[in-house]
C-alpha positions in Angstrom: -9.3 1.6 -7.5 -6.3 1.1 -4.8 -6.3 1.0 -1.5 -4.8 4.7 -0.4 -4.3 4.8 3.7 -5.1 2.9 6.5 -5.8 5.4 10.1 -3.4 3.8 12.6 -5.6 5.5 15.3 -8.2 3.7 14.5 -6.6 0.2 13.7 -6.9 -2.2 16.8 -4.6 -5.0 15.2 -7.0 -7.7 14.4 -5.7 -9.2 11.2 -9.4 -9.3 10.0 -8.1 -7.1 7.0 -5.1 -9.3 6.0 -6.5 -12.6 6.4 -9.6 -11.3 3.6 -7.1 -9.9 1.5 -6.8 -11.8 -1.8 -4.0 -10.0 -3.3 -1.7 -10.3 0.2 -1.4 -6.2 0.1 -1.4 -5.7 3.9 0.9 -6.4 6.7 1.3 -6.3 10.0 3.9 -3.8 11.6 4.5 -2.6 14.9 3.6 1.0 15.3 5.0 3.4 17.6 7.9 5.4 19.0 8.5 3.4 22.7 8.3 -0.6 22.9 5.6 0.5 26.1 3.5 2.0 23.5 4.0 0.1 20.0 1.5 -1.6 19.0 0.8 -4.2 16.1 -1.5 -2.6 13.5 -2.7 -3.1 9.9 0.2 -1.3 7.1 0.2 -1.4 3.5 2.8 -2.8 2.1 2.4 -3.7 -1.5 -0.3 -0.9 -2.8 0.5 -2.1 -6.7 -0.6 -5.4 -6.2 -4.3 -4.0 -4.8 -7.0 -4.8 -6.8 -9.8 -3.0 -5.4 -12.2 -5.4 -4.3 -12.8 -3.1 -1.1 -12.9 -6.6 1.1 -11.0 -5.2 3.6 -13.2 -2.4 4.0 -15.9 -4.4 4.2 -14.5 -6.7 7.0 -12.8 -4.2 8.9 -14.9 -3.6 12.1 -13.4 -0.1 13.1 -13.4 1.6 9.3 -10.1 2.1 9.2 -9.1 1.3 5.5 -9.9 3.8 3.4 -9.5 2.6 -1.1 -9.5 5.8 -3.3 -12.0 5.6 -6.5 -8.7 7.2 -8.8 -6.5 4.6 -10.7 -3.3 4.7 -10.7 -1.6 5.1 -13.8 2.3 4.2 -14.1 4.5 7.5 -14.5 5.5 8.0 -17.9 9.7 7.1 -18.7 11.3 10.3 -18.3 15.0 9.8 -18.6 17.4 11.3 -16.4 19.0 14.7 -17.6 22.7 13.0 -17.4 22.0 9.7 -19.1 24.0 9.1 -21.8 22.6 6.3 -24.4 25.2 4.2 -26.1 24.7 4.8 -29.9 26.5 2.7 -32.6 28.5 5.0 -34.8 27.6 4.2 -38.8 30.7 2.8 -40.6 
Protein backbone atom coordinates (compact mmCIF):
# COMPACT_ATOMS: atom_id res chain seq x y z
CA UNK A 1 0.00 0.00 0.00
CA UNK A 2 1.11 3.79 -0.80
CA UNK A 3 -0.40 6.68 -0.40
CA UNK A 4 -1.65 7.67 -4.21
CA UNK A 5 -3.26 11.46 -4.03
CA UNK A 6 -4.25 13.87 -1.73
CA UNK A 7 -7.76 16.32 -3.13
CA UNK A 8 -6.37 19.81 -2.70
CA UNK A 9 -10.05 20.89 -2.76
CA UNK A 10 -10.64 19.33 0.08
CA UNK A 11 -7.42 19.95 2.11
CA UNK A 12 -7.88 22.89 4.66
CA UNK A 13 -4.07 23.04 5.66
CA UNK A 14 -4.04 21.72 9.04
CA UNK A 15 -0.81 19.70 9.31
CA UNK A 16 -2.86 17.04 11.23
CA UNK A 17 -1.65 14.64 8.38
CA UNK A 18 2.10 15.51 8.52
CA UNK A 19 2.55 15.77 12.14
CA UNK A 20 1.02 11.61 12.33
CA UNK A 21 3.12 10.72 9.56
CA UNK A 22 5.90 8.33 10.70
CA UNK A 23 7.70 8.01 7.53
CA UNK A 24 7.86 12.16 6.98
CA UNK A 25 6.02 11.51 3.34
CA UNK A 26 4.00 14.69 3.39
CA UNK A 27 4.67 18.36 3.06
CA UNK A 28 3.37 21.42 3.15
CA UNK A 29 3.20 23.61 -0.10
CA UNK A 30 1.53 26.54 -1.12
CA UNK A 31 -1.11 25.85 -3.65
CA UNK A 32 -2.47 28.09 -6.20
CA UNK A 33 -2.05 30.30 -9.26
CA UNK A 34 -2.36 34.19 -7.41
CA UNK A 35 -0.53 34.94 -3.89
CA UNK A 36 -4.59 36.29 -3.03
CA UNK A 37 -5.63 32.83 -3.59
CA UNK A 38 -2.65 30.32 -2.58
CA UNK A 39 -3.13 28.55 0.09
CA UNK A 40 -0.95 26.13 2.33
CA UNK A 41 -2.20 22.62 1.77
CA UNK A 42 -1.12 19.00 2.43
CA UNK A 43 1.45 17.52 -0.85
CA UNK A 44 3.18 14.36 -1.21
CA UNK A 45 6.45 14.61 -1.46
CA UNK A 46 8.31 11.38 -0.88
CA UNK A 47 5.56 8.56 -2.07
CA UNK A 48 8.56 5.80 -1.85
CA UNK A 49 9.22 6.26 1.59
CA UNK A 50 5.18 5.57 2.44
CA UNK A 51 4.58 2.67 4.32
CA UNK A 52 0.94 2.28 4.37
CA UNK A 53 -0.09 2.55 7.78
CA UNK A 54 -3.17 4.77 6.47
CA UNK A 55 -2.54 7.18 9.78
CA UNK A 56 -3.07 9.98 7.90
CA UNK A 57 -6.22 8.92 6.64
CA UNK A 58 -7.30 8.16 9.81
CA UNK A 59 -6.42 11.69 11.33
CA UNK A 60 -7.32 13.64 8.54
CA UNK A 61 -10.71 15.32 9.50
CA UNK A 62 -11.82 16.34 5.84
CA UNK A 63 -10.93 12.74 3.97
CA UNK A 64 -8.76 14.07 1.80
CA UNK A 65 -5.88 11.42 1.56
CA UNK A 66 -6.64 8.85 -0.36
CA UNK A 67 -3.71 5.32 -0.05
CA UNK A 68 -4.18 2.84 -3.01
CA UNK A 69 -4.41 -1.10 -1.94
CA UNK A 70 -1.79 -1.81 -5.19
CA UNK A 71 2.04 -2.02 -4.29
CA UNK A 72 4.31 -0.57 -6.06
CA UNK A 73 6.85 -2.57 -7.64
CA UNK A 74 10.20 -0.90 -8.96
CA UNK A 75 10.36 -0.87 -12.89
CA UNK A 76 12.48 -3.42 -14.22
CA UNK A 77 16.28 -2.08 -15.72
CA UNK A 78 15.58 -1.50 -19.24
CA UNK A 79 18.74 -0.01 -20.82
CA UNK A 80 18.66 2.84 -23.04
CA UNK A 81 18.67 1.87 -26.88
CA UNK A 82 22.11 4.01 -27.35
CA UNK A 83 24.06 2.84 -24.36
CA UNK A 84 27.10 1.46 -25.24
CA UNK A 85 28.73 -1.00 -22.38
CA UNK A 86 32.44 -1.01 -22.13
CA UNK A 87 33.56 -4.60 -22.78
CA UNK A 88 37.23 -5.77 -22.26
CA UNK A 89 38.55 -7.14 -25.44
CA UNK A 90 40.27 -10.97 -24.76
CA UNK A 91 43.99 -10.82 -25.40
Amino acid sequence: MAIERIDVDLCDGCWVCIESCPADVLRMAQVGEAWETAGWKAVIAYPQECHGCKLCVVDCHVDAITVSQRVPLPKPFQPHVGLIFYEPRAT
